[in-house]
PDB file of N, CA, C, O and CB in Angstrom:
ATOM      1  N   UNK A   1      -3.598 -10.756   8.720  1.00  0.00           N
ATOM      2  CA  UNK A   1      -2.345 -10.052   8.776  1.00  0.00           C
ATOM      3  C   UNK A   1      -2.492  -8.899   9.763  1.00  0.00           C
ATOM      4  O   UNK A   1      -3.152  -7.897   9.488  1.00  0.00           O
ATOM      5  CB  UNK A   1      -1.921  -9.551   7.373  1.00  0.00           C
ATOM      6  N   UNK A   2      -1.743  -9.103  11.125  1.00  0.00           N
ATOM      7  CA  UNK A   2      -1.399  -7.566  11.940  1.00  0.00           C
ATOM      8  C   UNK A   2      -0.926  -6.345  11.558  1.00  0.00           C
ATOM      9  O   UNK A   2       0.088  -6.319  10.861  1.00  0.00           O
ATOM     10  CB  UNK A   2      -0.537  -7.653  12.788  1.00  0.00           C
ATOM     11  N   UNK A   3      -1.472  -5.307  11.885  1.00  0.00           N
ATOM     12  CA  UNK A   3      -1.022  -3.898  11.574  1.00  0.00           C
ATOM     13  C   UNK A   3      -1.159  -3.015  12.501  1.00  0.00           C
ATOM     14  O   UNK A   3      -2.198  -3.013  13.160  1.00  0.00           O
ATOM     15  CB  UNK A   3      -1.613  -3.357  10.552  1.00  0.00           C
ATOM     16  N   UNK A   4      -0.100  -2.039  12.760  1.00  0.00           N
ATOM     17  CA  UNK A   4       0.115  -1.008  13.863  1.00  0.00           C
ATOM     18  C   UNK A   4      -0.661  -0.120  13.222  1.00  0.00           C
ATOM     19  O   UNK A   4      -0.778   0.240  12.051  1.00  0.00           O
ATOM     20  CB  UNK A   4       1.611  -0.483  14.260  1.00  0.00           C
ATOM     21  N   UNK A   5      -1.413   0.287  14.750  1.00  0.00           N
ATOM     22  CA  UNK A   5      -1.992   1.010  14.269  1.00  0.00           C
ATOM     23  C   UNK A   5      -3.897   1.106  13.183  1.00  0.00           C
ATOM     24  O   UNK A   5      -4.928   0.455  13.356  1.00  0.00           O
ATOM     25  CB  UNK A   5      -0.860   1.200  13.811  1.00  0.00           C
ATOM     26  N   UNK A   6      -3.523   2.316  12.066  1.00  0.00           N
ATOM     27  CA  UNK A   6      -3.979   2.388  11.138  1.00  0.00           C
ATOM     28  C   UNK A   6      -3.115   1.992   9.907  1.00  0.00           C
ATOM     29  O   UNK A   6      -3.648   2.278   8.834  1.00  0.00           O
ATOM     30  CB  UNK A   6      -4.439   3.439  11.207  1.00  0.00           C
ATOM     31  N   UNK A   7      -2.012   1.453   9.836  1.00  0.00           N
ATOM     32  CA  UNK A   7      -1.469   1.697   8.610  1.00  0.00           C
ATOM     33  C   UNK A   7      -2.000   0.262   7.780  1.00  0.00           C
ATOM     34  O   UNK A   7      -2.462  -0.741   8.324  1.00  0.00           O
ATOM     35  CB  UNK A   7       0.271   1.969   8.741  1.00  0.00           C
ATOM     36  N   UNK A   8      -1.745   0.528   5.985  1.00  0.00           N
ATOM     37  CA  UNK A   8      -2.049  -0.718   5.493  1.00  0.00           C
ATOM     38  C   UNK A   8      -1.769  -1.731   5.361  1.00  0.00           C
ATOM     39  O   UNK A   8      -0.544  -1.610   5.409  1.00  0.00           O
ATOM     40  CB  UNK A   8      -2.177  -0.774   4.901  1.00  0.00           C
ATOM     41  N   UNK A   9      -2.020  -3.140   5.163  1.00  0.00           N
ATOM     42  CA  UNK A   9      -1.700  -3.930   5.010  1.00  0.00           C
ATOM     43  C   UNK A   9      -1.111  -4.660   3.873  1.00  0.00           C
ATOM     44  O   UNK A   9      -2.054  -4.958   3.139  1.00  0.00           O
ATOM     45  CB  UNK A   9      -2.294  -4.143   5.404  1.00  0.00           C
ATOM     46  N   UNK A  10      -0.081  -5.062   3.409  1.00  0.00           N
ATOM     47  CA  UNK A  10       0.369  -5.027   2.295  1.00  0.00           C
ATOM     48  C   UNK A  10       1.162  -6.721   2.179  1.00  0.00           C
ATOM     49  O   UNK A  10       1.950  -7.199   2.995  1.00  0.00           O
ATOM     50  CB  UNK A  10       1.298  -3.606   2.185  1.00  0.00           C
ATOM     51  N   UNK A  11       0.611  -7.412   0.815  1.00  0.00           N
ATOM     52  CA  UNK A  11       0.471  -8.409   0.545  1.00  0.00           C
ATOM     53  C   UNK A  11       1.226  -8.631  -0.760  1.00  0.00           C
ATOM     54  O   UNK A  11       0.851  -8.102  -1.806  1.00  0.00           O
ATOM     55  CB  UNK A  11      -0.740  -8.629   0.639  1.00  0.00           C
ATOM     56  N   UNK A  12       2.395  -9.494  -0.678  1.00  0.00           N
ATOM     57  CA  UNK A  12       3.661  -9.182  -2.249  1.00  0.00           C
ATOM     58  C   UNK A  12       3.336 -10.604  -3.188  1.00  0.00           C
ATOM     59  O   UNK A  12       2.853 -11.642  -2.737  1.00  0.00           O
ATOM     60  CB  UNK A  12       6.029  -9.225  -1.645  1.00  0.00           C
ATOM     61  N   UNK A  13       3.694 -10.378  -4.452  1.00  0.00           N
ATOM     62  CA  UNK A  13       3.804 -11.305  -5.461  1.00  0.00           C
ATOM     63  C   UNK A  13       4.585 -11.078  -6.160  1.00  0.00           C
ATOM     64  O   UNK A  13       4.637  -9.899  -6.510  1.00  0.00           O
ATOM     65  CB  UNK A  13       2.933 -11.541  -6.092  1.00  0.00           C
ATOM     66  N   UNK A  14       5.471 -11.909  -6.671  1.00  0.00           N
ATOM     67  CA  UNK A  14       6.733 -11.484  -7.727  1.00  0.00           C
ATOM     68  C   UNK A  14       5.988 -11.819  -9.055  1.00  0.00           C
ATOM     69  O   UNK A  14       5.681 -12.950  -9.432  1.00  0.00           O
ATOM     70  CB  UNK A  14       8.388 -12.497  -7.546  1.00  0.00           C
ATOM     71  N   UNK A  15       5.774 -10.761  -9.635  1.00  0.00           N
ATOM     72  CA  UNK A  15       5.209 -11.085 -11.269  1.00  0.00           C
ATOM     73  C   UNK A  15       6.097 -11.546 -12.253  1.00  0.00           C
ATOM     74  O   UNK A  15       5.900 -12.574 -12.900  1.00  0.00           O
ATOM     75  CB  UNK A  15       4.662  -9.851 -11.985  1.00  0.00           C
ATOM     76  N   UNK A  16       7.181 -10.727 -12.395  1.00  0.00           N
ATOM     77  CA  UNK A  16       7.937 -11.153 -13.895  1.00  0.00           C
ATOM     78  C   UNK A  16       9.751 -10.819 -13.386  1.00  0.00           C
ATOM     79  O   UNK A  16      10.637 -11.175 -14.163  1.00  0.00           O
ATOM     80  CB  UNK A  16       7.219  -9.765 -15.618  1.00  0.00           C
ATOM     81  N   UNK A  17      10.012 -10.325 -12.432  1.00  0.00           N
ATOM     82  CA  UNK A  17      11.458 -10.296 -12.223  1.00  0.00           C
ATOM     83  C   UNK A  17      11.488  -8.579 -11.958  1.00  0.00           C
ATOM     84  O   UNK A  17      12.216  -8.151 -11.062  1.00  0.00           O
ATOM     85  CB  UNK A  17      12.469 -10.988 -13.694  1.00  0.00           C
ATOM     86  N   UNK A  18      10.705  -7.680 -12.739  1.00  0.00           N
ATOM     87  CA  UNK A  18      11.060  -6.295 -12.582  1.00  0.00           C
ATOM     88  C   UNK A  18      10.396  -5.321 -11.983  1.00  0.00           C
ATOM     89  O   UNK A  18      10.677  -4.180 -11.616  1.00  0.00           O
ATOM     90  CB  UNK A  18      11.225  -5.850 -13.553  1.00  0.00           C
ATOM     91  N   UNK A  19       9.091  -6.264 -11.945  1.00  0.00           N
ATOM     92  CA  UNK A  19       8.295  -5.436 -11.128  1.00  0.00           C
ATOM     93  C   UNK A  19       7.087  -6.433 -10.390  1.00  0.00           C
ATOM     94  O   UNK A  19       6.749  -7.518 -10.863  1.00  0.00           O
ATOM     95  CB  UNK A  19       7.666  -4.193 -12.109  1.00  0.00           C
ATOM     96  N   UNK A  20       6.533  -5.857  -9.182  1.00  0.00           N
ATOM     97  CA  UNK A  20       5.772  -6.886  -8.267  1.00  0.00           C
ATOM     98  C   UNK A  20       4.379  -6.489  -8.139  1.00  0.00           C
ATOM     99  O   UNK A  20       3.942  -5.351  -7.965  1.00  0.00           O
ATOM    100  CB  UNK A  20       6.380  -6.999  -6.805  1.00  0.00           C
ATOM    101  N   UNK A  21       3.888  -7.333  -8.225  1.00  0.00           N
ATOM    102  CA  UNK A  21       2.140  -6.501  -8.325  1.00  0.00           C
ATOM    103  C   UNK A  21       1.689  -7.140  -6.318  1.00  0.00           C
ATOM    104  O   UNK A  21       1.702  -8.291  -5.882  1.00  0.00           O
ATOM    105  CB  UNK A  21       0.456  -7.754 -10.336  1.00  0.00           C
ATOM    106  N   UNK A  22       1.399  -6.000  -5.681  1.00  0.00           N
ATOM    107  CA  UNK A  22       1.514  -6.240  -4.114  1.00  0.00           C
ATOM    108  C   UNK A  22      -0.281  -5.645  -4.174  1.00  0.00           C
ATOM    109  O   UNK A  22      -0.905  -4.913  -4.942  1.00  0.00           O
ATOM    110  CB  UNK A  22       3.085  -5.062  -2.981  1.00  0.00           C
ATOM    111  N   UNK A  23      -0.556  -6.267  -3.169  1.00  0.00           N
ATOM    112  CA  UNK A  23      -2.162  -6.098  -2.815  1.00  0.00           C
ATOM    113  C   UNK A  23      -2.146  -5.216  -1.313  1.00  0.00           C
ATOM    114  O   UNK A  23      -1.786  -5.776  -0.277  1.00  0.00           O
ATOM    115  CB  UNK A  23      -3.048  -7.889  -2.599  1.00  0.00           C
ATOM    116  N   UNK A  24      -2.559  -3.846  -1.336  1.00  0.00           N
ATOM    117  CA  UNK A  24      -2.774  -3.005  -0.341  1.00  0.00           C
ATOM    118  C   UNK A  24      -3.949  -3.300   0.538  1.00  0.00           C
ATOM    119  O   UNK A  24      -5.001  -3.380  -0.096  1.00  0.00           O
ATOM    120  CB  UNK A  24      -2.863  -1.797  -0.863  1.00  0.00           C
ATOM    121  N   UNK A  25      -4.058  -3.495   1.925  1.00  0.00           N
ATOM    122  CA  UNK A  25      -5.566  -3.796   2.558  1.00  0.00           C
ATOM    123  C   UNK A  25      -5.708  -2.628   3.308  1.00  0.00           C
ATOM    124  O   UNK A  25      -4.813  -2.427   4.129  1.00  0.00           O
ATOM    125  CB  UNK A  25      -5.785  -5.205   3.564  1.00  0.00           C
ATOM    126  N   UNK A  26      -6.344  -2.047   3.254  1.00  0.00           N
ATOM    127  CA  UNK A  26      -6.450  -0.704   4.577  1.00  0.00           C
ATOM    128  C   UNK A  26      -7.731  -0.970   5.343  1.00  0.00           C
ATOM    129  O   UNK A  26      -8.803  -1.362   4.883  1.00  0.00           O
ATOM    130  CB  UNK A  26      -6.622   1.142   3.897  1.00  0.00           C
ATOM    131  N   UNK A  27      -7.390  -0.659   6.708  1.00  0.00           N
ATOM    132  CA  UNK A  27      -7.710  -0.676   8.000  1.00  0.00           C
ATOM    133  C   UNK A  27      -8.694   0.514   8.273  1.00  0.00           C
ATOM    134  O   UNK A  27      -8.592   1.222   7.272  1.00  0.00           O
ATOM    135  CB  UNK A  27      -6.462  -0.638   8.817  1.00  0.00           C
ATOM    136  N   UNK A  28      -9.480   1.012   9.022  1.00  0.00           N
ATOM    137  CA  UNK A  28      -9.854   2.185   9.649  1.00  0.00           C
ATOM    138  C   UNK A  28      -9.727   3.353   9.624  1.00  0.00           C
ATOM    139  O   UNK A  28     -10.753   3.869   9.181  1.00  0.00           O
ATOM    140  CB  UNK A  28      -9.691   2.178  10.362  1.00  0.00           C
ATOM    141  N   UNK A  29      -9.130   3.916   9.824  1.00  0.00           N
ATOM    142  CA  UNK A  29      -8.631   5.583   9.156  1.00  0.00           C
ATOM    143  C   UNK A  29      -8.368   5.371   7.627  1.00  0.00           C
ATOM    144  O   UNK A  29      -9.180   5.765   6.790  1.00  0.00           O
ATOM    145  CB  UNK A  29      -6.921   6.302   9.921  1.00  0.00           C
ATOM    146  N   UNK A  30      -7.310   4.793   7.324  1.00  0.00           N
ATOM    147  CA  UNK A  30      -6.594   3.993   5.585  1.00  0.00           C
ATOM    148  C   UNK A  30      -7.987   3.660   4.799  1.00  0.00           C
ATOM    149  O   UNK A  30      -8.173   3.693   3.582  1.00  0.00           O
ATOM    150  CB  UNK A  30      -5.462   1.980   5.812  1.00  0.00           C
ATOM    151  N   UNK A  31      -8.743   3.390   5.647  1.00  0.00           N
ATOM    152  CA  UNK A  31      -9.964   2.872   5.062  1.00  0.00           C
ATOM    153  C   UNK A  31     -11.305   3.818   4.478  1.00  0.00           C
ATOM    154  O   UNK A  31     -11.935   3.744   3.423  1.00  0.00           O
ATOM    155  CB  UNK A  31     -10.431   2.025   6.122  1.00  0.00           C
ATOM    156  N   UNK A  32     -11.446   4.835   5.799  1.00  0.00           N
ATOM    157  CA  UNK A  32     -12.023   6.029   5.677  1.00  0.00           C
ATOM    158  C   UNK A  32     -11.446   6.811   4.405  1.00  0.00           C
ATOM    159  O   UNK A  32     -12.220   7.241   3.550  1.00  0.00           O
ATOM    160  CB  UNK A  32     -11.834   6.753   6.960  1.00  0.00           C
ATOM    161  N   UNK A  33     -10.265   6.956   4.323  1.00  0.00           N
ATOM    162  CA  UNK A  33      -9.373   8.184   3.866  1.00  0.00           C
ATOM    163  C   UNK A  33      -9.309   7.287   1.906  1.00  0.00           C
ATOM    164  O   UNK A  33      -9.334   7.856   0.814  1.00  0.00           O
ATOM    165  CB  UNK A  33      -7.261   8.364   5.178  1.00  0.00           C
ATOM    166  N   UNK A  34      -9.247   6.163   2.147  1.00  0.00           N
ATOM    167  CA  UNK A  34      -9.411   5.839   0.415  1.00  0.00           C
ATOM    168  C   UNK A  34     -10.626   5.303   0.182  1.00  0.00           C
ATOM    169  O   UNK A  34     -10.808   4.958  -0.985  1.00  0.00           O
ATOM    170  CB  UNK A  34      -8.351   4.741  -0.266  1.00  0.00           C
ATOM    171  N   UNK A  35     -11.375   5.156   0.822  1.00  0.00           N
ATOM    172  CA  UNK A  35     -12.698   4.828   0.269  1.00  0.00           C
ATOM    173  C   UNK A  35     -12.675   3.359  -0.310  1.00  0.00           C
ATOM    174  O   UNK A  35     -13.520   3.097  -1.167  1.00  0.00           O
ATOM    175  CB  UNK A  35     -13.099   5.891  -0.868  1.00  0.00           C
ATOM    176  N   UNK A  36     -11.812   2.405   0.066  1.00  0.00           N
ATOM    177  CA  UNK A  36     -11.183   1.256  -0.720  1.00  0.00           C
ATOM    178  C   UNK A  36     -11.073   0.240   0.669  1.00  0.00           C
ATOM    179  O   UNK A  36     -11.098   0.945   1.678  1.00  0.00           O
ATOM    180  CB  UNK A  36      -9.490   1.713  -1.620  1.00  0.00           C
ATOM    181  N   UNK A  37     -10.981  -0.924   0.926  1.00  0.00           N
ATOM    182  CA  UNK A  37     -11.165  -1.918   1.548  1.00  0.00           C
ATOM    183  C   UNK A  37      -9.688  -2.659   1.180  1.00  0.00           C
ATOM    184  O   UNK A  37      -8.962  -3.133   2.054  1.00  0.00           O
ATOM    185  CB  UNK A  37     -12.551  -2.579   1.165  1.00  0.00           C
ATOM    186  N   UNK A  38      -9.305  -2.680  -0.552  1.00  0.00           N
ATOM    187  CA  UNK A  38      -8.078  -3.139  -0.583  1.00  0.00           C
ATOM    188  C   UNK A  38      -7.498  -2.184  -2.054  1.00  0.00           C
ATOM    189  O   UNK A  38      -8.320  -1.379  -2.490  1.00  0.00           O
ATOM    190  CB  UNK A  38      -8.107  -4.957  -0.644  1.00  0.00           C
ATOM    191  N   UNK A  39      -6.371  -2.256  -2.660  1.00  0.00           N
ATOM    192  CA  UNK A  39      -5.608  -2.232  -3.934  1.00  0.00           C
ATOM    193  C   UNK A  39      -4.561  -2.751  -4.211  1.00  0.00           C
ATOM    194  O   UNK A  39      -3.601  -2.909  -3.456  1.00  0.00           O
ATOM    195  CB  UNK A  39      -5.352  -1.282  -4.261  1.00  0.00           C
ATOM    196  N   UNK A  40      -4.679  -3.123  -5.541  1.00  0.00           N
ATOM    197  CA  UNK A  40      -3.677  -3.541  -6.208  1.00  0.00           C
ATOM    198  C   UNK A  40      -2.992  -3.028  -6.919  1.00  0.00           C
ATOM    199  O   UNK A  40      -3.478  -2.507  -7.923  1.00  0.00           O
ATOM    200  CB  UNK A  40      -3.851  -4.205  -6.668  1.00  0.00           C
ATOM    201  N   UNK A  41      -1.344  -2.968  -6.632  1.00  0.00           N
ATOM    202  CA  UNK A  41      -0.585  -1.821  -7.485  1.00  0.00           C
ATOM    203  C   UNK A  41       0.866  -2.660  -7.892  1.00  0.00           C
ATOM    204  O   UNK A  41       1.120  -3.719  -7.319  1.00  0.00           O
ATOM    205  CB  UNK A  41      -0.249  -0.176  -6.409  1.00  0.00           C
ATOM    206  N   UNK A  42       1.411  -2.326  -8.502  1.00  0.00           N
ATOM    207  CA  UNK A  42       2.329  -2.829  -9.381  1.00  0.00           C
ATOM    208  C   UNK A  42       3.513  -1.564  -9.186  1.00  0.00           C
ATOM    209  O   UNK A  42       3.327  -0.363  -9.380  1.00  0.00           O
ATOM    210  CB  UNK A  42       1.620  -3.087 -11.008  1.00  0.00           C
ATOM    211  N   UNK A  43       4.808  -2.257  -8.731  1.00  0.00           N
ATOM    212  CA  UNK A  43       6.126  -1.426  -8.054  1.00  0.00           C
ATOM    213  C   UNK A  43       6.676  -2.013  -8.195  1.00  0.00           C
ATOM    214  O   UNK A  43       6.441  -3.195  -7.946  1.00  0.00           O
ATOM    215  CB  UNK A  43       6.415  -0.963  -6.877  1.00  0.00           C
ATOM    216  N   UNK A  44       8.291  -1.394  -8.917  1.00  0.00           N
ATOM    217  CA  UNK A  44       9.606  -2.314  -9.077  1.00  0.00           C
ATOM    218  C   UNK A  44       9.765  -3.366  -8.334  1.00  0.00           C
ATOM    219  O   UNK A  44       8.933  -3.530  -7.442  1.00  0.00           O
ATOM    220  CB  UNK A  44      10.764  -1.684  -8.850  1.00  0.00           C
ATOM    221  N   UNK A  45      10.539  -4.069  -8.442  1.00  0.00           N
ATOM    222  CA  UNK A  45      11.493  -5.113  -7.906  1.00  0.00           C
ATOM    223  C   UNK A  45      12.464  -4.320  -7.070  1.00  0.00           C
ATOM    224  O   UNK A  45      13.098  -3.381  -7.552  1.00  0.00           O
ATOM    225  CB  UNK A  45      12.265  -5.973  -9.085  1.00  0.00           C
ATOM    226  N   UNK A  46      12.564  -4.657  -5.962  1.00  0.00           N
ATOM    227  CA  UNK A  46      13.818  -3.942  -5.013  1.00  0.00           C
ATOM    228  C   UNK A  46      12.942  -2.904  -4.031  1.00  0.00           C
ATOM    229  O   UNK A  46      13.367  -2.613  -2.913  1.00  0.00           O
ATOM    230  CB  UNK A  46      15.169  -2.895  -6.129  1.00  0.00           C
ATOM    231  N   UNK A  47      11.848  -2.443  -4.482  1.00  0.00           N
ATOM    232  CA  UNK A  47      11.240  -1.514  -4.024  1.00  0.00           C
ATOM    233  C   UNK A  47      10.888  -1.684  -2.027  1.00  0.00           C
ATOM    234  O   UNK A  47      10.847  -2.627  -1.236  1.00  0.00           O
ATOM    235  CB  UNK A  47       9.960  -1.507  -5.094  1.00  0.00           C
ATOM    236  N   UNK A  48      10.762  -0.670  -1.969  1.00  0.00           N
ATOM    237  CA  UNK A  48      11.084  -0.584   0.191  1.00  0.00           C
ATOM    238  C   UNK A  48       9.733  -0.539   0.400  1.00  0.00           C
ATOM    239  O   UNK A  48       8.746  -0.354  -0.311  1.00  0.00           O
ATOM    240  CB  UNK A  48      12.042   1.180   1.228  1.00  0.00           C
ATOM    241  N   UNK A  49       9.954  -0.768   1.629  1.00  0.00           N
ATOM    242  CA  UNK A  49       7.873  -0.164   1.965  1.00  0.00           C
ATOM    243  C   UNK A  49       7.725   0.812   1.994  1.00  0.00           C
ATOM    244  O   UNK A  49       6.534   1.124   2.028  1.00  0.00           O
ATOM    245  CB  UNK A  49       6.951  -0.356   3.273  1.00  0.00           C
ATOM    246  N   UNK A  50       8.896   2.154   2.004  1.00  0.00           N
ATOM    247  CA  UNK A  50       8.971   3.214   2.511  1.00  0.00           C
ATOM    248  C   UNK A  50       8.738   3.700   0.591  1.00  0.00           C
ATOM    249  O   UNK A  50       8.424   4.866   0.355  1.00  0.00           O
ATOM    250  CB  UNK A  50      10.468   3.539   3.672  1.00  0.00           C
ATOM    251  N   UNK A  51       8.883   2.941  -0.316  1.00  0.00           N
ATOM    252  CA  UNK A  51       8.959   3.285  -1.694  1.00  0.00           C
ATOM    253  C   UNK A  51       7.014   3.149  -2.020  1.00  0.00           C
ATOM    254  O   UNK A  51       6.354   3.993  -2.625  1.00  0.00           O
ATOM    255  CB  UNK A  51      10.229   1.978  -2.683  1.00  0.00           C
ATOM    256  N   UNK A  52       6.457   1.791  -1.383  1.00  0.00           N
ATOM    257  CA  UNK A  52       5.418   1.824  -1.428  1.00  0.00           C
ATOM    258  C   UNK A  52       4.148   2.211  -0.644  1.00  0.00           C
ATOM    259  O   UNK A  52       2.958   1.901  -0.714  1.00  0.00           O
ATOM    260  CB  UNK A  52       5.489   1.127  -1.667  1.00  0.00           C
ATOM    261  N   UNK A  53       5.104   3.242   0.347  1.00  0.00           N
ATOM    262  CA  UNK A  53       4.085   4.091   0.692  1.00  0.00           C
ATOM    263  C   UNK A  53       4.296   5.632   0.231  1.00  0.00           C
ATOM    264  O   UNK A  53       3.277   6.322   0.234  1.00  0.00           O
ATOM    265  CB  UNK A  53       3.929   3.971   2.157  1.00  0.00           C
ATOM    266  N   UNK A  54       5.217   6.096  -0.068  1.00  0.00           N
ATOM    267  CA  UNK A  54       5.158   7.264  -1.528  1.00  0.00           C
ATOM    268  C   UNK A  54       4.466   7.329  -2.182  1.00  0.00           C
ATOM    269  O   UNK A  54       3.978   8.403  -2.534  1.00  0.00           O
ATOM    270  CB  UNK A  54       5.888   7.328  -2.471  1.00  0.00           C
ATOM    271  N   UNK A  55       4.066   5.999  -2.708  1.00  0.00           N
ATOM    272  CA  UNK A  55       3.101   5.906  -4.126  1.00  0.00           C
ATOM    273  C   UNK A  55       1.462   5.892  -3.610  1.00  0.00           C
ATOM    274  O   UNK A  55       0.427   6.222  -4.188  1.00  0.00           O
ATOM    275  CB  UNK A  55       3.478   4.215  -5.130  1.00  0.00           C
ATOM    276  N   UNK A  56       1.713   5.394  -2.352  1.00  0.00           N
ATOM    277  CA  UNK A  56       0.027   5.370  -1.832  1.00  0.00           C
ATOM    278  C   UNK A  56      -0.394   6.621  -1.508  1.00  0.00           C
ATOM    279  O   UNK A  56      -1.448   7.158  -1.850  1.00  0.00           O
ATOM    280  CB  UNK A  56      -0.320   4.489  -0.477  1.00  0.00           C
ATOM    281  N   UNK A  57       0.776   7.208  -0.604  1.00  0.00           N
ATOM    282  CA  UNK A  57       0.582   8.897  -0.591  1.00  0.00           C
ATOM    283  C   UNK A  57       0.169   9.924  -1.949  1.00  0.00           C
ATOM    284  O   UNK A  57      -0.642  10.843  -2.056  1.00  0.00           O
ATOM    285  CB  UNK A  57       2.041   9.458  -0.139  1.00  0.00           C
ATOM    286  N   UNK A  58       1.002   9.383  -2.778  1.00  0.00           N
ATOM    287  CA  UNK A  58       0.914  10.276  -3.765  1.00  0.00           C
ATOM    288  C   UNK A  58      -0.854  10.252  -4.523  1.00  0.00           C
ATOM    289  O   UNK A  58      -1.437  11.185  -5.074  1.00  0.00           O
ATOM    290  CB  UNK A  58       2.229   9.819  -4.837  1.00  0.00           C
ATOM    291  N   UNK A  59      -1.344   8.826  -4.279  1.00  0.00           N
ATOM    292  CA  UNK A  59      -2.536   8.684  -5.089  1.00  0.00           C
ATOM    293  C   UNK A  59      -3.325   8.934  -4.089  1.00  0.00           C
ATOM    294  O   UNK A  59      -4.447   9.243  -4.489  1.00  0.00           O
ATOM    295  CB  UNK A  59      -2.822   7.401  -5.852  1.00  0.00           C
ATOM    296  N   UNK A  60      -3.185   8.932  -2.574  1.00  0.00           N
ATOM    297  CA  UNK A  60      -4.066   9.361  -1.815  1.00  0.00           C
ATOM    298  C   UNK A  60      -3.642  10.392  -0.624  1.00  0.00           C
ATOM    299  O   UNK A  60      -3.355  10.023   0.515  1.00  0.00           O
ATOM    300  CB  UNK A  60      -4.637   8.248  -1.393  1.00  0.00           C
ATOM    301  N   UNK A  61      -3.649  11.568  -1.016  1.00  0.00           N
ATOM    302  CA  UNK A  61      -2.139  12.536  -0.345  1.00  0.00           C
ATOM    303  C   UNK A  61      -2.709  12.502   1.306  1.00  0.00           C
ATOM    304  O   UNK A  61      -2.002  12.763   2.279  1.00  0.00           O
ATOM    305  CB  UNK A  61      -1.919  14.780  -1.148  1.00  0.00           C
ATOM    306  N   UNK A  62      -4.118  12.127   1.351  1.00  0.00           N
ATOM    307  CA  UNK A  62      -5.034  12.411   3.166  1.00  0.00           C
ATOM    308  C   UNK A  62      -4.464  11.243   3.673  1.00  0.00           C
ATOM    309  O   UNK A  62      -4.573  11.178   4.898  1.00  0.00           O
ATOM    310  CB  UNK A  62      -7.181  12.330   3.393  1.00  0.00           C
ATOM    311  N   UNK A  63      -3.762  10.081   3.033  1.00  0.00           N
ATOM    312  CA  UNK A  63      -2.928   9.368   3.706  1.00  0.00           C
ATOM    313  C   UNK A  63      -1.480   9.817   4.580  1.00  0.00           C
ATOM    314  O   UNK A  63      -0.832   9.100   5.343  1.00  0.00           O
ATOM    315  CB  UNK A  63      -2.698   8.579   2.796  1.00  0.00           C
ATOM    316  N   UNK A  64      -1.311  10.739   4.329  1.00  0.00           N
ATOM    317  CA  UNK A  64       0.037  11.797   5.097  1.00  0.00           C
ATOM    318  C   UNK A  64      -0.679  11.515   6.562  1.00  0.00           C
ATOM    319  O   UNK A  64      -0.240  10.640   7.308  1.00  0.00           O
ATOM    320  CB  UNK A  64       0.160  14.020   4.522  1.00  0.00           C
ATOM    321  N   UNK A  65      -1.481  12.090   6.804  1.00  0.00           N
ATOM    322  CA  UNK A  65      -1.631  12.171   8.013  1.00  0.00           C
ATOM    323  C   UNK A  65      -1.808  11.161   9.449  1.00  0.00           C
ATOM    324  O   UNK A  65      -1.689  11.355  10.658  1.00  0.00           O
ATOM    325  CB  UNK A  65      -2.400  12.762   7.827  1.00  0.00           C
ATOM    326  N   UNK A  66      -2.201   9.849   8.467  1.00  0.00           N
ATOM    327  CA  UNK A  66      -1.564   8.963   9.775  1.00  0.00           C
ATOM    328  C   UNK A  66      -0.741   8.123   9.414  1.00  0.00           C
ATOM    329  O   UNK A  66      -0.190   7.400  10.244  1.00  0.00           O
ATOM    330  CB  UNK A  66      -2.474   8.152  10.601  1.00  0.00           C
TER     331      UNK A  66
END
């Protein structure tokens, strides 16, 4: 999967109708900055990328910066 940049890579599954369990891959900086290679997180149904990168920010705030 291509990505601009540093940003992560993000991989969707519809679990149950209300919420989606999506698999995060981070890249190089994303990679440095969470100490993580990939995650798995679980976000509404309807949810934006712009919704699931709030939540990545929020658990990893040194993600702001790129």
């Amino acid at each position: 999967m291509k990505t601009e940049d540093n940003l992560p890579a993000v991989q969707s599954v519809v679990k149950d109708g209300s919420f989606v369990q999506i698999k995060v891959l981070f890249f190089a900086k994303a990679r440095d900055i969470t100490g993580l290679t990939e995650l798995s997180m679980e976000v509404s149904s309807g949810s934006t990328t712009q919704d699931c990168l709030n939540k990545l920010v929020a658990k990893f705030p040194n993600l702001d910066e790129i």
